[in-house]
C-alpha positions, 0 to 999 in steps of 0.5 A, a space after each residue: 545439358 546433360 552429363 554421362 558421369 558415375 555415382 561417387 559411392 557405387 560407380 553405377 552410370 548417371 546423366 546429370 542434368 544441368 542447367 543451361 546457363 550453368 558454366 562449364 566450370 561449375 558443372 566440372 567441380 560438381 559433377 564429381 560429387 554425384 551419387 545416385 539416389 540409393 547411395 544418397 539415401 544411405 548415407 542420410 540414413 546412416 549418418 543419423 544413426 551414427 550420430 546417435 551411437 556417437 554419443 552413446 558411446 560419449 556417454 559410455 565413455 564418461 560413464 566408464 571415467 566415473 566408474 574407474 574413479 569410484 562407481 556410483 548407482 547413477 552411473 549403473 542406471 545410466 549404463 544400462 539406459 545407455 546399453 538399451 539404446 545401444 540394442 535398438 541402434 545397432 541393429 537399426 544401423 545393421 537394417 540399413 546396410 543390409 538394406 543397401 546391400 539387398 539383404 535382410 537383417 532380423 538377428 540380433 547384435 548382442 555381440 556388437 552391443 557387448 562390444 561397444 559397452 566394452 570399448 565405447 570408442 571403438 565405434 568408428 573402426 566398427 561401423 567401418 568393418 560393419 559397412 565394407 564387410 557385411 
């Protein structure tokens, strides 16, 4: 049985195709959750690289702990181990979005990497700004 619904993320237009044998209920509690393939991929794509900036920026927030509390050479190597991913994540992050949006991205994200290595736990409030303003 086919279904005329609308993608979750970016309300283009769907037929969902379901079994025949699927009850009606079923198909109604599910069909709400549809995404196209795109919006799919996205978030996949996206919640990988989240993750990893996550706990990045975990790190970073330990790491700024142990500095208020006297700064070792540890924590200094580990920053700047931490600020290289940090330049390889965010960009990678910027690439899907612009991606998504049909755009390209090739700068570099200097200020977003300086930002988060200021304020780790900013992070979410970012990457939300990132993806509904770019």
């Amino acid at each position: 049985m086919n279904h005329a619904v609308k993608c979750k993320i970016c309300k283009r237009p769907l037929v969902v195709r379901t079994d025949e044998e699927c009850p009606l209920e079923w198909a109604q509690r599910l069909l709400p959750m549809a995404t196209c393939n795109r919006c799919f991929d996205l978030r996949a794509r996206r919640i990988a690289i989240t993750e990893k900036l996550h706990n990045v920026c975990m790190e970073l927030c330990t790491v700024r702990y142990f500095e208020k509390n006297g700064a070792t050479p540890r924590t200094n190597q580990l920053r700047q181990k931490l600020k290289i991913a940090l330049e390889k994540l965010c960009p990678a992050y910027m690439e899907v979005i612009a991606e998504y949006r049909g755009r390209k991205w090739d700068e570099p994200c200097d200020e977003f990497v300086a930002l988060l290595m200021e304020k780790p736990d900013k992070l979410d409030a970012c990457l939300r700004y990132v993806h509904k303003n770019f």
